[in-house]
Backbone as ProteinMPNN parsed JSONL, in Angstrom:
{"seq_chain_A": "XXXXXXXXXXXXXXXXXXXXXXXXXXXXXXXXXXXXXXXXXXXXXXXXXXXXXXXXXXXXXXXXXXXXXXXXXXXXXXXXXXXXXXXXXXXXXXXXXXXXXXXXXXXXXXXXXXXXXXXX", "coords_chain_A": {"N_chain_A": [[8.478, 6.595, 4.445], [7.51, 3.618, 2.49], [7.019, 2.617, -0.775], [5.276, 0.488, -2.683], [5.124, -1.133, -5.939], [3.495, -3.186, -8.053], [3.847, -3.038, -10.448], [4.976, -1.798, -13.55], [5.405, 1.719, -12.669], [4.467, 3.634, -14.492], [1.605, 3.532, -14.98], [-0.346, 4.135, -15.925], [-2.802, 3.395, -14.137], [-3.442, 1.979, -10.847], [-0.626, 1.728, -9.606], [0.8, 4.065, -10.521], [-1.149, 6.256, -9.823], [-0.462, 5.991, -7.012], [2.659, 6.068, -6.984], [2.374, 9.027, -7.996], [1.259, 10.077, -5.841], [3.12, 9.623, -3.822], [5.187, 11.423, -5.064], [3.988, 13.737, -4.337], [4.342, 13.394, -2.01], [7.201, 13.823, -1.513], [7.597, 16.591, -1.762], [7.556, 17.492, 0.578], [8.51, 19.145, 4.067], [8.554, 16.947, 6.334], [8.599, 14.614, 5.596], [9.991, 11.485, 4.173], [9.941, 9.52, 1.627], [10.25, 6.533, -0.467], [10.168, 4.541, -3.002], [9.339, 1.566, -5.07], [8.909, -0.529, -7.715], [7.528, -2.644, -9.987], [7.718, -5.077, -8.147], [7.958, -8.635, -8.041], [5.926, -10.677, -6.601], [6.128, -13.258, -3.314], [9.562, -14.459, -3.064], [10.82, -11.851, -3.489], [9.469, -9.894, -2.874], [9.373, -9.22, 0.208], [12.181, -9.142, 0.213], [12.484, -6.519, -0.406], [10.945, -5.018, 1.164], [12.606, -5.638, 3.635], [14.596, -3.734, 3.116], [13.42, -1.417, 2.882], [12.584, -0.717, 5.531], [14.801, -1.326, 7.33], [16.886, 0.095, 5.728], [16.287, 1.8, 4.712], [14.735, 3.149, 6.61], [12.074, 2.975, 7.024], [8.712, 3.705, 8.014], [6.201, 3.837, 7.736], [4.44, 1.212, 5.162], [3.246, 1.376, 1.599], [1.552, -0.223, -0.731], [0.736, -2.058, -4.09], [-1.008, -4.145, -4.259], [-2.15, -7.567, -3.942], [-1.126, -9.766, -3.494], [0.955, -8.73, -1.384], [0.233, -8.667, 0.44], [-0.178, -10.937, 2.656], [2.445, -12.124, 2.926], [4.015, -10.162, 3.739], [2.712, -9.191, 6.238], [3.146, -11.213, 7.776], [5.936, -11.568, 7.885], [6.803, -9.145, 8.944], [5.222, -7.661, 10.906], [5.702, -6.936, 13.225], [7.8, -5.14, 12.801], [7.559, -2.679, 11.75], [5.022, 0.291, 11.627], [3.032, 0.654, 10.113], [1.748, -1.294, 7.828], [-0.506, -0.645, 4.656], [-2.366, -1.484, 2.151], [-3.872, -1.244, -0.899], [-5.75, -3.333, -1.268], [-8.836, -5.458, -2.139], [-9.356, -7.582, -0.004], [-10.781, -7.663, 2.984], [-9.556, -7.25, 6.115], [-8.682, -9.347, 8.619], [-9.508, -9.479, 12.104], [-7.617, -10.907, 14.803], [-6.83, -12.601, 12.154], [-5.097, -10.604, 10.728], [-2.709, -8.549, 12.263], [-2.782, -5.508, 14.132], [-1.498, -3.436, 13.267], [-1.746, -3.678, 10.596], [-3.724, -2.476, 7.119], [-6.395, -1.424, 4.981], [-6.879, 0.085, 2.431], [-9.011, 0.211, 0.356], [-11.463, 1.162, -2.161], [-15.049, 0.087, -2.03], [-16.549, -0.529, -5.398], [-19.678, -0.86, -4.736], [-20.404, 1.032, -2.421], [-19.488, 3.564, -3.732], [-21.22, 3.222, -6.185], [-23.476, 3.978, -4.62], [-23.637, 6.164, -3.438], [-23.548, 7.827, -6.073], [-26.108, 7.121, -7.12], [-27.651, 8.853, -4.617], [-26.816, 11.464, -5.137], [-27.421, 11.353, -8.264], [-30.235, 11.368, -7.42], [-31.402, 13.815, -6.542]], "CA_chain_A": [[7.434, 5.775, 3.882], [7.753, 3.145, 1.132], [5.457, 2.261, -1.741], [5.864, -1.023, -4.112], [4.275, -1.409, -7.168], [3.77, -4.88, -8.481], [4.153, -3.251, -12.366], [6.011, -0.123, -13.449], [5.181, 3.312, -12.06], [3.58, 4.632, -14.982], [0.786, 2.034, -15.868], [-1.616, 4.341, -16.175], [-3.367, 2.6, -12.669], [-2.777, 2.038, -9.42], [0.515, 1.916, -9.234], [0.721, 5.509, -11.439], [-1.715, 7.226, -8.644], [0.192, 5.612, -6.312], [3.589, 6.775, -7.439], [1.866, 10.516, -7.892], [1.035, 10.636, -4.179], [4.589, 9.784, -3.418], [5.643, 12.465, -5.32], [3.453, 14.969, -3.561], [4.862, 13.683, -0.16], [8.442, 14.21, -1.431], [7.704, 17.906, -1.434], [6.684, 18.037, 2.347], [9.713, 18.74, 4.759], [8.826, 15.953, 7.438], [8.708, 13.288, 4.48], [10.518, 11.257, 2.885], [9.175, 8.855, 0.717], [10.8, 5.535, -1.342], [9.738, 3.661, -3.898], [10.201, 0.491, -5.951], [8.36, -0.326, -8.863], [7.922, -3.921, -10.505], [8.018, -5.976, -7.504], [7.289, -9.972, -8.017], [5.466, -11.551, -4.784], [7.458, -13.631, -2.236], [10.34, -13.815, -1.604], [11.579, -10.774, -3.41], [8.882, -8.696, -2.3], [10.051, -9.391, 1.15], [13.714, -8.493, 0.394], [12.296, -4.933, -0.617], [10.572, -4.717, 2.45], [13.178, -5.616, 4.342], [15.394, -2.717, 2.829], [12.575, -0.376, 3.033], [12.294, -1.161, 6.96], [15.941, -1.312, 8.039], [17.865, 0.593, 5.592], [15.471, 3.526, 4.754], [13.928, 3.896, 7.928], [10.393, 3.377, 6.777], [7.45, 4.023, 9.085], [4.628, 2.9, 7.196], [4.5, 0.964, 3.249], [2.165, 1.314, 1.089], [0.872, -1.479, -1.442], [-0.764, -1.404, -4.68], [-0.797, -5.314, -4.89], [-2.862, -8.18, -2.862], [0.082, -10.427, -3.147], [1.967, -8.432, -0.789], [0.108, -8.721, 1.87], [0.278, -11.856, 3.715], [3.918, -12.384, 2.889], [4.653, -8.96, 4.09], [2.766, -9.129, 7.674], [4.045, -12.395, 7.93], [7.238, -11.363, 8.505], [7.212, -7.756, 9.68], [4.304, -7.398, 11.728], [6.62, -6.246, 14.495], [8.776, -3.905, 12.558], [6.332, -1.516, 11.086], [4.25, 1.071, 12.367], [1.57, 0.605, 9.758], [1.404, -1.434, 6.393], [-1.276, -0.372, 4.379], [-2.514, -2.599, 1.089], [-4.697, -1.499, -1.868], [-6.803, -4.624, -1.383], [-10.096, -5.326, -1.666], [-9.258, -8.569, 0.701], [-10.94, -7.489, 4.137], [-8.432, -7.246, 6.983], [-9.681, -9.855, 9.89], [-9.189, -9.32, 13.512], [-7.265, -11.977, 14.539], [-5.598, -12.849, 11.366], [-3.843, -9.938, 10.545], [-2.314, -7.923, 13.21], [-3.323, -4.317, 14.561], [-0.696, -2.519, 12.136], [-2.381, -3.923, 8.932], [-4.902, -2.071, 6.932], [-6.668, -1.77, 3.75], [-7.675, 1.457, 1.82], [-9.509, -0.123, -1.335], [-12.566, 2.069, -2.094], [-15.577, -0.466, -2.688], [-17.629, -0.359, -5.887], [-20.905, -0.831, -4.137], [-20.252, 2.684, -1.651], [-19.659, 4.624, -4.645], [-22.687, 3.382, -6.65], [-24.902, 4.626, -3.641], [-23.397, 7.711, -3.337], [-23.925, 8.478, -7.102], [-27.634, 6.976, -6.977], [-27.904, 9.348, -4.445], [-26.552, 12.805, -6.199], [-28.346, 11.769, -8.946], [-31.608, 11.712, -7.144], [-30.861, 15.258, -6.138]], "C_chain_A": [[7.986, 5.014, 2.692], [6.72, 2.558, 0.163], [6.259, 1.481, -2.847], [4.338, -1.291, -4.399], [4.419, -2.563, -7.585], [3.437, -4.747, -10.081], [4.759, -2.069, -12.234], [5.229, 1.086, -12.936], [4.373, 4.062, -12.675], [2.631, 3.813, -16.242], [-0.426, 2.478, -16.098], [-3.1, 3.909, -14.705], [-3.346, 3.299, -11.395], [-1.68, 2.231, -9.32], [1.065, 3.451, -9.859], [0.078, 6.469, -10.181], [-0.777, 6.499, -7.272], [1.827, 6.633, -6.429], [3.438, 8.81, -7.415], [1.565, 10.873, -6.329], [2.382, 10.654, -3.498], [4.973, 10.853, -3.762], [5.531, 13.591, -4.82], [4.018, 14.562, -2.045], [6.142, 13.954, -0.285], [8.421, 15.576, -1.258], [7.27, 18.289, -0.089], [7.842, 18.062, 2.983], [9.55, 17.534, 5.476], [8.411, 15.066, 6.399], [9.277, 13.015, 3.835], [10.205, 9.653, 2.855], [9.856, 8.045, -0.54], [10.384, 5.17, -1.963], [10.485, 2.657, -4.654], [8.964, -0.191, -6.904], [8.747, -1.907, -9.448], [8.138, -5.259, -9.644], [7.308, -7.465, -7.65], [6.853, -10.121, -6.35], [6.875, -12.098, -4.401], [7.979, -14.486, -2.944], [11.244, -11.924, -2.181], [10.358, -9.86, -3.086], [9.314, -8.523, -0.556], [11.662, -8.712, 1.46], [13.086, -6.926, 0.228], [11.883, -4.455, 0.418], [11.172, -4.438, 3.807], [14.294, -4.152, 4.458], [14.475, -1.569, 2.954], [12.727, -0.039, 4.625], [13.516, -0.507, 7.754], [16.858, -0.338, 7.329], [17.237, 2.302, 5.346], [14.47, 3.837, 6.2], [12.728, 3.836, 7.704], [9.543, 2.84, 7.701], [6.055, 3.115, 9.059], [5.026, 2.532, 5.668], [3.097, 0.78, 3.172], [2.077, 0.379, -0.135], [0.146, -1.528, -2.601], [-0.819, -3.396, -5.312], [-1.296, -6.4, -3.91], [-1.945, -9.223, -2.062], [0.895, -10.266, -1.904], [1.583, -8.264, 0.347], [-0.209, -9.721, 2.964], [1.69, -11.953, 3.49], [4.788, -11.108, 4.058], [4.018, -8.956, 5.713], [3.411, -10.813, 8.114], [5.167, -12.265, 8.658], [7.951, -10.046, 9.063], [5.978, -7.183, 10.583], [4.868, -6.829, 12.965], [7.605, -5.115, 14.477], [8.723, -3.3, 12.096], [5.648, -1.067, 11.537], [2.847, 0.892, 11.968], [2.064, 0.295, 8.544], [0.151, -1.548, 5.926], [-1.17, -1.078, 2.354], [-3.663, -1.967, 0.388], [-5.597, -2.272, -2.293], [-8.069, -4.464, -1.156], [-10.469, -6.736, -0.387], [-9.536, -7.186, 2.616], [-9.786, -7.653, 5.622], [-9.52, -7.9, 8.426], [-8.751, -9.96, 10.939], [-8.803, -11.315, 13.791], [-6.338, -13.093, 13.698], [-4.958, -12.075, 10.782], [-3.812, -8.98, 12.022], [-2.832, -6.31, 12.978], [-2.865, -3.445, 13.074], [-0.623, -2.628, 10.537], [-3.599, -3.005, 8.351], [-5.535, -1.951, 5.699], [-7.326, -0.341, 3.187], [-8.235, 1.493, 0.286], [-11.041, 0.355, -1.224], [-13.512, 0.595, -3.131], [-16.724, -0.035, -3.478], [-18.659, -0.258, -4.991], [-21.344, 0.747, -2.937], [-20.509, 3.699, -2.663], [-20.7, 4.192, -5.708], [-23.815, 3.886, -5.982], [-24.546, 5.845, -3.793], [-24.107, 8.636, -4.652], [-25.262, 8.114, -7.419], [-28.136, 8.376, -6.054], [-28.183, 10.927, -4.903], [-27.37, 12.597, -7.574], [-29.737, 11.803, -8.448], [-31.75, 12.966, -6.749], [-31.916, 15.985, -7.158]], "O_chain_A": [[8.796, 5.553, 1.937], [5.651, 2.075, 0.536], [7.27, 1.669, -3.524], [3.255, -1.491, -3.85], [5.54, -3.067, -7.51], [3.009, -5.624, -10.831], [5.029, -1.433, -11.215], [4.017, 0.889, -13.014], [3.661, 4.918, -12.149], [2.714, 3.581, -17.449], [-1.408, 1.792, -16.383], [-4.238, 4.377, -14.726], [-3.278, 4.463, -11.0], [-1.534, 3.3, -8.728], [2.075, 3.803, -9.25], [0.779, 7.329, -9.647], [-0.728, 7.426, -6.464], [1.94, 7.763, -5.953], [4.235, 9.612, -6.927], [1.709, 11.997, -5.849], [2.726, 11.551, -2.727], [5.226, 11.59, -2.809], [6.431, 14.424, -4.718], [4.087, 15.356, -1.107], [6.614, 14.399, 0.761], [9.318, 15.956, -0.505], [6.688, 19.334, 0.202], [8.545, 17.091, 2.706], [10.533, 16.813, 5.305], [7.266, 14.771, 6.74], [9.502, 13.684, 2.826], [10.227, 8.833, 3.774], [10.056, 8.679, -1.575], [9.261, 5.464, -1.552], [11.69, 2.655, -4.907], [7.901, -0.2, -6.285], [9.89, -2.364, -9.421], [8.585, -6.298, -10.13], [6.107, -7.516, -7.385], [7.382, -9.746, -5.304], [8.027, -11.817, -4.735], [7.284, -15.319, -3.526], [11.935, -11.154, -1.513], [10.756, -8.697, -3.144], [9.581, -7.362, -0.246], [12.134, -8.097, 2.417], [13.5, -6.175, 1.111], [12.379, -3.385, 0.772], [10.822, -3.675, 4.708], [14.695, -3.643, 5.505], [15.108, -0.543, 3.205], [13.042, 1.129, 4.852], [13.447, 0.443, 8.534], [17.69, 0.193, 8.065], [17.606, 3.431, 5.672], [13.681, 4.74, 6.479], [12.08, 4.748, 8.219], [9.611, 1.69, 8.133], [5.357, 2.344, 9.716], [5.742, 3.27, 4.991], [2.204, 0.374, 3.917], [3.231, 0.41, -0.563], [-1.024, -1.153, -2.525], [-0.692, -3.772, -6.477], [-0.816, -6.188, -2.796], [-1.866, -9.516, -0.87], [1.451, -11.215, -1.35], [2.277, -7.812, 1.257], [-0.48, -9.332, 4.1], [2.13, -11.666, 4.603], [5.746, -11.206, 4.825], [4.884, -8.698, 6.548], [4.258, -11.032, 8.98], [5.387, -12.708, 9.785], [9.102, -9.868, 9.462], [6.06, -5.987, 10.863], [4.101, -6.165, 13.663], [8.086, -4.427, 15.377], [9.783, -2.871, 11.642], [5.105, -1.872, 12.294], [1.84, 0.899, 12.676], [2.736, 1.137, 7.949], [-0.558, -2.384, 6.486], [-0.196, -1.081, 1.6], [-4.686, -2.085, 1.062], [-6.213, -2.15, -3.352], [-8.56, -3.69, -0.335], [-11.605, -6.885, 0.063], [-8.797, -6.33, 3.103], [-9.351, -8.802, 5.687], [-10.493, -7.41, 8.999], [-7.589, -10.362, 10.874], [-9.284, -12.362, 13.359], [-5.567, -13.968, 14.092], [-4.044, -12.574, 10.126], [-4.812, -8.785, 12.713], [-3.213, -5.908, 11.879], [-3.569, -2.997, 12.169], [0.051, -2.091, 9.658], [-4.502, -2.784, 9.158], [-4.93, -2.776, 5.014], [-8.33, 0.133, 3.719], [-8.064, 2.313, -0.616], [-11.755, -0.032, -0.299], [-13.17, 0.136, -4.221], [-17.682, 0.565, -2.99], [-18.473, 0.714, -4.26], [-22.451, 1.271, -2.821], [-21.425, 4.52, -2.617], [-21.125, 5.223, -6.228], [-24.886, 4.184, -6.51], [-25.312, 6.617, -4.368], [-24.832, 9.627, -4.558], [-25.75, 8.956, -8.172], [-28.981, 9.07, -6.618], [-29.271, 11.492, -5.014], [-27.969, 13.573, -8.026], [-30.506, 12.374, -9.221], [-32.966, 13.023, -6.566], [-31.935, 17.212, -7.256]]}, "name": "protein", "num_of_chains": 1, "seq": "XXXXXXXXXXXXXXXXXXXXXXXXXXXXXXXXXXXXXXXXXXXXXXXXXXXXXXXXXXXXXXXXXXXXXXXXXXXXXXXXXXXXXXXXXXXXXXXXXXXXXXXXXXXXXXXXXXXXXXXX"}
């Protein structure tokens, strides 16, 4: 797996919980888990991708940056199992491919939820 941060690693953020989940998959035997930290958009987010892909063997990347995700299916949509993006940008059938996806938790879900518990 690889995970790029589009600021340093320990920003307090996303890219910080990000980085911390990596860490917990480095301790798993069937994982191993890259990172890169600080990445500008295209084209060097692309070169990282590309080295993530071909030289580490990575399966699936993970994203904590909106930037990185048209550039990135753009040009690997065929040589990835699954890139996954921090975005709150909707993933549309059609314009991104199958192996795109988005795991950004929206405000509006978690205000119901906690309307609800507090009506409890």
């Amino acid at each position: 797996m690889g995970f790029l941060y589009n600021g340093p690693r320990n920003d307090l953020g996303y890219n910080q919980a990000h980085a911390e989940g990596k860490q917990a998959l480095n301790g798993l035997p069937w994982a191993i888990a890259r990172e890169e930290a600080s990445v500008p958009k295209a084209p060097r987010v692309e070169e990282s991708m590309r080295n993530m892909i071909h030289h580490d063997h990575a399966k699936a990347i993970f994203a904590t940056s909106y930037g990185f995700l048209d550039p990135s299916w753009s040009m690997w949509r065929n040589k990835i199992q699954k890139f996954n993006s921090s975005t709150a940008e909707l993933v549309a059938p059609g314009k991104h491919p199958s192996n795109i996806g988005i795991y950004f938790g929206f405000i509006d879900e978690v205000e119901y939820l906690s309307g609800m518990v507090a009506g409890v």
